[in-house]
VODO-386006 format. One line per field, with one value per residue (C-alpha): residue in one letter; x, y, z. Coordinates in steps of 0.2 Angstrom, whole numbers. Layout:
! VODO-386006
rest <- [A,...] .
x <- [X,...] .
y <- [Y,...] .
z <- [Z,...] .
This chain:
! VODO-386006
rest <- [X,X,X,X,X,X,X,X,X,X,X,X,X,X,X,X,X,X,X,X,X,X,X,X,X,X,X,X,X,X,X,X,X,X,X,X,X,X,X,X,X,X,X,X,X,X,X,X,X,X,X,X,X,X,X,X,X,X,X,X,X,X,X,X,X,X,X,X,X,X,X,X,X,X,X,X,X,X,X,X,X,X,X,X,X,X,X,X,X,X,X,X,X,X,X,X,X,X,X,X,X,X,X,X,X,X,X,X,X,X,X,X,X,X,X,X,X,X,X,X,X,X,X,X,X,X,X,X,X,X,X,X,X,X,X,X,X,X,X,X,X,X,X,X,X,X,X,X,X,X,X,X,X,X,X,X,X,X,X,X,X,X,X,X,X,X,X,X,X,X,X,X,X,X,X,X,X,X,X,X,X,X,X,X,X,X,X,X,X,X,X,X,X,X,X,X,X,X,X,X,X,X,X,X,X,X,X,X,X,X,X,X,X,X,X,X,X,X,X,X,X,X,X,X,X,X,X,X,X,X,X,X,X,X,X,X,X,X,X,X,X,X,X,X,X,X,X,X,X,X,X,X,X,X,X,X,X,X,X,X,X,X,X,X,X,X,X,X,X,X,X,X,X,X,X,X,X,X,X,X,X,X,X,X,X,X,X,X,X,X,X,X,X,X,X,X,X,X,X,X,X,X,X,X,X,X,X,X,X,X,X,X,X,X,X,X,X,X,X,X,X,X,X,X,X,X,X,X,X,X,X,X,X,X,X,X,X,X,X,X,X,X,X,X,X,X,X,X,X,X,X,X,X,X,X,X,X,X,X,X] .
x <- [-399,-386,-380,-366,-356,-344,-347,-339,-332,-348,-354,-369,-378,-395,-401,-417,-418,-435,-445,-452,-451,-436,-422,-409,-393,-387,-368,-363,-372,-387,-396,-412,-424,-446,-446,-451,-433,-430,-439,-422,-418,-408,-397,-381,-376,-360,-354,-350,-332,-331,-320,-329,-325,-335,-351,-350,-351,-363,-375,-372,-380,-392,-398,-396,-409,-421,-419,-437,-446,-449,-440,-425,-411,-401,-387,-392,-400,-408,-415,-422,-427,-438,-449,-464,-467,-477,-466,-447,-436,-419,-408,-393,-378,-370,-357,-367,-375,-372,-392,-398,-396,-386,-393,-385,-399,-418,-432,-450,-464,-473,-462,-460,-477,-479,-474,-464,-446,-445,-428,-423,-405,-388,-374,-359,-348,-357,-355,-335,-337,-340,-349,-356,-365,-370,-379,-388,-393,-398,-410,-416,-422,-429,-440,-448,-451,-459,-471,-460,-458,-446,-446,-445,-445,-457,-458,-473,-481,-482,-467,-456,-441,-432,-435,-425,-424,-404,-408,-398,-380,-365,-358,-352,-368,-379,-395,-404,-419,-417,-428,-420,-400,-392,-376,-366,-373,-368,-385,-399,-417,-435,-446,-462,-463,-470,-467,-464,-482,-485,-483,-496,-494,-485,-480,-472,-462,-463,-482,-481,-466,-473,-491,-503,-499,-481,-490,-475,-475,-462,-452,-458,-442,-428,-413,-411,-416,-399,-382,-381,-390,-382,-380,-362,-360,-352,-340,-334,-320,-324,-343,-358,-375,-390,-409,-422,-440,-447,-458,-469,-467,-456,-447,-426,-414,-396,-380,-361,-348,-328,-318,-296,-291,-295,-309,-322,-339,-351,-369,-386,-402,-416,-433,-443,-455,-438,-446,-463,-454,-455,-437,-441,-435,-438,-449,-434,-418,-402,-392,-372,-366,-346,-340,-350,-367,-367,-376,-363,-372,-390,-397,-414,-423,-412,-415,-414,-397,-394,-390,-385,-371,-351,-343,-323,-322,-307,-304,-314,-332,-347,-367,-379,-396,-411,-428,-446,-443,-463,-471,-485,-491,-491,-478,-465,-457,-444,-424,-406,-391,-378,-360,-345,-326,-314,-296,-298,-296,-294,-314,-310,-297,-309,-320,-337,-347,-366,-376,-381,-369,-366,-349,-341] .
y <- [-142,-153,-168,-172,-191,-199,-216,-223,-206,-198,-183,-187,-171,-168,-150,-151,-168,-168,-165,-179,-171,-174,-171,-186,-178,-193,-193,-210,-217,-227,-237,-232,-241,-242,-222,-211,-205,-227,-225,-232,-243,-243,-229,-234,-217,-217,-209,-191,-193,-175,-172,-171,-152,-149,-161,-152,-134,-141,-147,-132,-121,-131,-132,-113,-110,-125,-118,-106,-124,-139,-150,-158,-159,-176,-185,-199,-215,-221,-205,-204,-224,-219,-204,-206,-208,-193,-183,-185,-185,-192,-181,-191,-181,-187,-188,-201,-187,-198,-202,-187,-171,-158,-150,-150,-156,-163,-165,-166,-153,-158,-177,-174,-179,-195,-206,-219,-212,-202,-194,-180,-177,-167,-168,-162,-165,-153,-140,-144,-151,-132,-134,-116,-122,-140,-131,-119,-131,-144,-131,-128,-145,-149,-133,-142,-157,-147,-139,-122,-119,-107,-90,-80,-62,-53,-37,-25,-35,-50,-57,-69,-61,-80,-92,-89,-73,-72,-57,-41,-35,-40,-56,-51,-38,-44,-58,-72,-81,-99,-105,-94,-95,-94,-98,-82,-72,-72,-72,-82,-82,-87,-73,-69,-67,-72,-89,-99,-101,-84,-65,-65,-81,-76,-87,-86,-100,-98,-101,-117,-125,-124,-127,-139,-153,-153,-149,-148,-127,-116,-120,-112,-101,-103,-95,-88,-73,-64,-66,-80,-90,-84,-95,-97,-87,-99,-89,-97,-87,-71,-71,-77,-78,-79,-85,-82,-78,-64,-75,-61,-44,-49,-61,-59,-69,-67,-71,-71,-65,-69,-59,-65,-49,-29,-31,-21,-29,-25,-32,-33,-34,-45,-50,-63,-52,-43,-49,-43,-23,-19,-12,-8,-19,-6,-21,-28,-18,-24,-21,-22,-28,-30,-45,-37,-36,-19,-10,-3,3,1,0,-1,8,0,-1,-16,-19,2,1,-9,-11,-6,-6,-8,-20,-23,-42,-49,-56,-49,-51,-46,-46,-45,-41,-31,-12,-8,-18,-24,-42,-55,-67,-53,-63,-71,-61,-63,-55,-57,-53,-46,-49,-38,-33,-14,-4,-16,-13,3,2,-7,5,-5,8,10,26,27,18,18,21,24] .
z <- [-801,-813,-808,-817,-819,-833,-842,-857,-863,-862,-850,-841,-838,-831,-834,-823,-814,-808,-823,-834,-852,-858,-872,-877,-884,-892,-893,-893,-910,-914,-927,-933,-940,-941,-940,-953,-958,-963,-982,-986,-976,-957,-951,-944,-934,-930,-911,-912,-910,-898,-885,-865,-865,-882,-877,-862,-869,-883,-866,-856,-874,-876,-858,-856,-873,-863,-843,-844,-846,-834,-845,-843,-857,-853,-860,-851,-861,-843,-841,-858,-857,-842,-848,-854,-872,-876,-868,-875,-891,-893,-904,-914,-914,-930,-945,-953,-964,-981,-981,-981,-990,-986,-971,-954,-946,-949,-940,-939,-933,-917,-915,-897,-892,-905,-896,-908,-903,-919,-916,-924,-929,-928,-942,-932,-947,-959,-944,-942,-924,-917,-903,-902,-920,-914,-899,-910,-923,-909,-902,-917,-920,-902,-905,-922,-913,-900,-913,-920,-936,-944,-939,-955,-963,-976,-985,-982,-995,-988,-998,-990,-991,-981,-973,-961,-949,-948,-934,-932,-927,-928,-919,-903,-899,-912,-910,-919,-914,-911,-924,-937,-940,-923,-928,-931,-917,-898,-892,-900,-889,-891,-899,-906,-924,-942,-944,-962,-963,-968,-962,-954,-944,-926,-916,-898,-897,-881,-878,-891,-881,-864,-868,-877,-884,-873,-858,-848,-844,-838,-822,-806,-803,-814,-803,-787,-778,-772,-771,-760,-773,-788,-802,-810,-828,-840,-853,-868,-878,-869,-873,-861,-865,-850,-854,-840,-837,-825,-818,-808,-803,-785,-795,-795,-805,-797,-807,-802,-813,-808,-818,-818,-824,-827,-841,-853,-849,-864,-863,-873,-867,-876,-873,-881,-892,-901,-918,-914,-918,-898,-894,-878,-864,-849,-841,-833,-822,-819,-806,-803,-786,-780,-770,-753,-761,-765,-778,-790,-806,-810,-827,-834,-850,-863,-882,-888,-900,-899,-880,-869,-853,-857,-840,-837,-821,-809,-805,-793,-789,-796,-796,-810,-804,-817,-808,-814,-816,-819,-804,-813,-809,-819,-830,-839,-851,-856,-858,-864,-858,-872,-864,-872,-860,-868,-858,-853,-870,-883,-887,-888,-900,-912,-910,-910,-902,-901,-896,-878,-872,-852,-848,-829] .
């Protein structure tokens, strides 16, 4: 649950209350000094200078790309004051950029558990105060603090191609892994893949975040069972992005979906090992319910990237409801639903089509 209050211009968000790890997104400036980045001296970081509604939408991202893990992304200093030292990072969401080179954000590998308040940094004025790109490069840098490094792409020799994976598709369908470059793709996830350490490094980023040395896990139920307890679908400019984790095979996550008007609903299914070269996702099923609960439109089977949901939807109330389509036991894995809100026919006319696709 978010708990939610305003002081001095600045949102104060919680994304999970009750846990003791914890993010900082520092909007409101700070100076720096006795930290590894000071090899020149103080850092005076100016305040962000960002309207409520884009701190808000830069929380609500990052907060999305943090919900599988008992962690809780704050905006709160109190909050951040009050964990405990092994266990948080404060990350400065700048202009003051002039000290460092030109990189929109830096951080260091494993921070999050050192306990000296290392922070780790955002230049929002190198990323032109979008908060779609502050969100992604903020998560980025969290995940080094908590241990990731780069995920990256090789050739079949071995031969790092770059460093970072830039992933596939185009903006509105395609995807990008977090700790590659999420910034021009709708939906950006966690994943499995070679790291920058080598192509035959993998990591799950994943498995490092939630375990040892973080030691904070993955939170025991991340959304609610049915309807009743649907959790609200945020859409910025006509696109949505949803991160969860089939916890077990009885395990249902339920989302609402209020549409104003007649629209195109097109949506992508991802799962975290998309980098490992698995394009199946037929773990998981999705199913469509109206206003009164009942099931519409099921989906499951879908290719990764080559299929995915393209539904025309009256106005009204709606539910999406993600669930185990295999029943075995054990924890599935984390997914992504990357959503696409087009008035009826104006997809069609720019014809960006994909085989297989599920039409009414």
């Amino acid at each position: 649950m978010m708990n939610i209050s305003i002081h001095a211009q600045i949102p104060l968000f919680n994304s999970y209350p009750q846990a003791h790890a914890t993010v900082y997104l520092d909007f409101d400036g700070q100076y720096v000094e006795g930290t590894i980045w000071n090899q020149n001296g103080p850092i005076d970081a100016q305040p962000a200078g960002l309207s409520i509604a884009a701190m808000t939408e830069i929380f609500n991202r990052i907060a999305a790309d943090y919900r599988p893990f008992n962690i809780n992304i704050t905006t709160d200093v109190n909050v951040y004051n009050n964990a405990p030292v092994l266990q948080r990072t404060r990350i400065i969401i700048t202009p003051s950029s002039y000290w460092y080179r030109n990189s929109a954000g830096a951080s260091c590998i494993g921070s999050f558990t050192w306990g000296d308040d290392t922070p780790a940094w955002v230049f929002n004025n190198l990323l032109g105060d979008n908060p779609k790109y502050i969100a992604a490069c903020a998560s980025h840098e969290i995940g080094h603090t908590l241990g990731l490094q780069h995920q990256s792409i090789y050739d079949a020799n071995c031969h790092k191609l770059t460093e970072y994976n830039a992933g596939t598709g185009s903006v509105e369908t395609g995807w990008a892994p977090i700790m590659g470059i999420g910034y021009y793709k709708n939906c950006i996830t966690w994943c499995i893949g070679s790291c920058a350490a080598g192509c035959d490094s993998i990591q799950s980023d994943l498995k490092i975040i939630a375990g040892s040395p973080n030691n904070f896990g993955f939170r025991p139920d991340d959304y609610g069972d049915d309807y009743t307890k649907a959790s609200p679908i945020n859409i910025y400019s006509n696109l949505f992005s949803i991160k969860g984790v089939i916890n077990h095979n009885h395990d249902r996550d339920a989302f609402r979906l209020d549409l104003d008007s007649r629209k195109e609903v097109l949506l992508n299914v991802m799962m975290d090992n998309i980098a490992a070269g698995k394009k199946e996702s037929d773990i998981i099923k999705i199913s469509l319910l109206n206003r009164n609960a009942d099931t519409i439109r099921q989906f499951d089977g879908l290719k990764l990237l080559y299929e995915g949901i393209d539904i025309i939807l009256d106005p009204g109330t709606y539910y999406l409801v993600v669930e185990d389509a295999i029943n075995k036991p054990g924890i599935h894995g984390f997914y992504s639903l990357s959503g696409t809100l087009v008035p009826d026919g104006a997809l069609r006319q720019f014809a960006l089509r994909r085989p297989g696709t599920n039409n009414p």
